[in-house]
C-alpha angles and dihedrals in degrees: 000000000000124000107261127189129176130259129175122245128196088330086305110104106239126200107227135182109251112264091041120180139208091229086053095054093048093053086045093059094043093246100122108137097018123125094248138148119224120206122181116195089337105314134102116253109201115236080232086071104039086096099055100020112115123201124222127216111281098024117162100218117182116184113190119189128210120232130202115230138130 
């Protein structure tokens, strides 16, 4: 079985493999392709990162999306 740690979602606690990346919880969540801001534990991560950022246990992650409207 794969090492898993906890990160916090959204405000929900989320079991997640070690080496987790941003890229992987976006895919995770089915957001892939959307306009969208990741913080983790308060900080900006750059889109450019989500590829190669790794979370750590215990990680506060908020992803806000953006939505079109008028």
């Amino acid at each position: 079985m794969e090492p898993v740690m906890q990160i916090i979602v959204n405000g929900n606690t989320s079991d997640v493999p070690v080496d987790f990346t941003a890229e992987q919880l976006i895919e995770s969540l089915r957001l892939t392709g959307k306009r969208l801001a990741m913080e983790v534990n308060m900080e900006i991560v750059p889109r450019s990162t989500f590829e190669s950022y790794q979370f750590t246990s215990g990680d506060r992650v908020e992803i806000v999306h953006a939505i079109g409207g008028g």
